[in-house]
N, C-alpha and C positions, 0 to 999 in steps of 0.2 A: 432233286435227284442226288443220291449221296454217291460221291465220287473214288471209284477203289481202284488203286494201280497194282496190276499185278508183276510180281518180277520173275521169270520164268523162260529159260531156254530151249525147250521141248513145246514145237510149233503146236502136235498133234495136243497136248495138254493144253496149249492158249487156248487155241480154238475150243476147244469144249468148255473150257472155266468161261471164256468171254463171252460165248454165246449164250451158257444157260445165265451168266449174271446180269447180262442185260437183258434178257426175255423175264429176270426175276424182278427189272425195273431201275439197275443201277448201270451209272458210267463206268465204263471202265479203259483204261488206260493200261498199255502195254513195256516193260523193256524186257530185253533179251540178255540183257547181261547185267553185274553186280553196277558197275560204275555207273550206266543210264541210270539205271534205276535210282542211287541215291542222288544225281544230279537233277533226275524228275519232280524228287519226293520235296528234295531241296527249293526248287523253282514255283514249284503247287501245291495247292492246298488240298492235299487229298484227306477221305477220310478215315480209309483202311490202306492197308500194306500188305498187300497177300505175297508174298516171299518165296524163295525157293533157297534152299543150300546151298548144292550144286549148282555154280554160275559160273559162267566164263568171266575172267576180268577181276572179278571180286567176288570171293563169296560169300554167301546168306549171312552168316555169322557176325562176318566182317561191316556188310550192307550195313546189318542191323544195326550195330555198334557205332556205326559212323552217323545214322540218322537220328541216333538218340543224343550225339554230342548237341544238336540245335533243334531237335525236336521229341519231347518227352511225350507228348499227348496221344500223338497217330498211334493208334492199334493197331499191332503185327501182328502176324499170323503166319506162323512159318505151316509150309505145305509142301512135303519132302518124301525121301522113301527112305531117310534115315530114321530108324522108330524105335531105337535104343534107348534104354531109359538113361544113358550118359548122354546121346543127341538130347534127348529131350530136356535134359538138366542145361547143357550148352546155348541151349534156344534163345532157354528160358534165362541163365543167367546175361547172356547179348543184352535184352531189353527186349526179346518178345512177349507179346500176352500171351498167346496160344500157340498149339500144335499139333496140326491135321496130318496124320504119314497116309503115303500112296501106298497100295490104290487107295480112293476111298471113295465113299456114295454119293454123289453131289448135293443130297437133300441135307446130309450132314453139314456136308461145307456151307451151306445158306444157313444151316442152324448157328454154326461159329459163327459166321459173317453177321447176321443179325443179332448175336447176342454181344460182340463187340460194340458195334451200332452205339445198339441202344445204352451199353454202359457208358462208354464216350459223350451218347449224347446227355446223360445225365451227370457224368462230371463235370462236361460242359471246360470251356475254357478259363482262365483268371480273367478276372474282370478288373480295368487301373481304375478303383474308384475304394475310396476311404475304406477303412479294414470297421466292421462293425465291434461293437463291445461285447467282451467275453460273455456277458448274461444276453445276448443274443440271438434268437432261435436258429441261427444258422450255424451257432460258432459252438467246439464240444471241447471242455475240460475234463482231464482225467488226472489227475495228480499235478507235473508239469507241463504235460503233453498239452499244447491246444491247439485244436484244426477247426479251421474259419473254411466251412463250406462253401460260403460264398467266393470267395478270394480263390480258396483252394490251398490256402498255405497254413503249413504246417511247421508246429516248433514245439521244441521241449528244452524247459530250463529258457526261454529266448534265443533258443538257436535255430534258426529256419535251417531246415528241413525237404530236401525234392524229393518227390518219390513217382515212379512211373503210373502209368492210368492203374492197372491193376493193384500193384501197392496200396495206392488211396482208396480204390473201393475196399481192400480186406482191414486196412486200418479202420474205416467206417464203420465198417462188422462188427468189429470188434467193439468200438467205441459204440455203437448199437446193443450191444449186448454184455454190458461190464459184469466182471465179476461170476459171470456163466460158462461153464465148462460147455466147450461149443466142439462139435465130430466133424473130424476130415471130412463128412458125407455133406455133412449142413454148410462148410464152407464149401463146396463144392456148389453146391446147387446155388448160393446165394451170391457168390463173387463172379461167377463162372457160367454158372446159367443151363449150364447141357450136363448130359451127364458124360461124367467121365469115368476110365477104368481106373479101380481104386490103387490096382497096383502101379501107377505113377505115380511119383510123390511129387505132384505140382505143387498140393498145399505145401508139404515141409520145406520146399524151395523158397516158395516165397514168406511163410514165416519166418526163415532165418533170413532172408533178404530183408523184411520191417526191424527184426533186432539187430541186425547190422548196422541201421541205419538209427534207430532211435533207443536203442540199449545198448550204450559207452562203458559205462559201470557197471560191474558181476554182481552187484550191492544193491544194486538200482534199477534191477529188471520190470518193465510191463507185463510181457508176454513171457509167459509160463508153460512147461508140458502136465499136461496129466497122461501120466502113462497109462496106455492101452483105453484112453477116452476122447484124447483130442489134447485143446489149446486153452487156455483162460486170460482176460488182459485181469490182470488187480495192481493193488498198489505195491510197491517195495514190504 
């Protein structure tokens, strides 16, 4: 049974999140304010984060931020009634995967919740056991870039590389698909799983979150725009 702590001050909201998500088959675990919450998330191995902004004590933002300093993996999921497309940038830049604004229809919210799941559970965690050789069906080069799927570690040039649950699956995409002009719609549906309103710019968020992080030199770019088409990885 996959274990989700939700963090959330508004009683009449737990109760409904906690009830339908454990009639949908999952544990769920309760705080009412920022600080339990990252003390919780700290002390347990949970598998989701369903988050709130507005918290007494500490909030959402801040939660967030503070849970990603020791733990990168846990999938968040901010669920708020901030629905701004700058709340939504802020979520997203904390270290959340996603974000549900209230109201919203609970059959949606088990669609987030299970489509984090299931990415999570396919990144799966690093594993401490010998890094395989780069001609290794698990491991993918692309110029200097190389990500060891097994391990989960990433580097370009030998420089390792962190990047959050989300990050690794749209690098994957990418590394999936070299060389192909690929549409906000297509990484939407293949990183992210539901559909989303196109007018958030989650993708642009998080593609400039991957060249921030793996594109040092203006010289030396992966990832590329084609304007009014999408994204492309190639070579320099």
């Amino acid at each position: 049974m996959k274990k989700i702590i939700l963090i959330e001050d508004e009683t009449s909201v737990v109760s409904f999140i906690k009830k339908g998500l454990q009639e949908s088959g999952y544990e769920v675990s309760v705080a009412f304010d920022g600080r339990t919450g990252v003390q919780l998330v700290q002390a347990n191995d949970f598998d989701l984060v369903i988050l709130d902004i507005m918290l007494p004590e500490m909030n959402g933002l801040d939660v967030c931020k503070e849970i990603r300093k020791t733990n990168q993996h846990v999938p968040i999921l901010f669920l708020t009634a901030l629905g701004t497309s700058e709340n939504i940038v802020l979520g997203l830049e904390s270290g959340g995967d996603d974000y549900l604004v209230k109201p919203f229809k609970f059959i949606e919210l088990v669609a987030r919740v299970k489509s984090l799941l299931r990415r999570s559970h396919t990144n799966g965690n690093v594993h401490e056991m010998a890094e395989p050789e780069v001609d290794n069906e698990h491991v993918f080069q692309f110029s200097d870039l190389v990500v060891n799927d097994y391990t989960k570690k990433v580097t370009r040039a030998g420089e390792e590389i962190t990047l959050t649950s989300t990050e690794y699956k749209l690098l994957l995409y990418f590394l999936n698909n070299p060389e192909k002009v690929i549409s906000r719609a297509e990484i939407l549906d293949a990183v992210w799983g539901v559909n989303y309103e196109l007018g958030t710019n989650v993708v642009d968020v998080y593609v400039n979150y991957l060249r921030k992080k793996l594109d040092h030199q203006e010289d030396n770019k992966l990832i590329h725009t084609v304007i009014g088409m999408g994204y492309v990885l190639k070579k320099p």
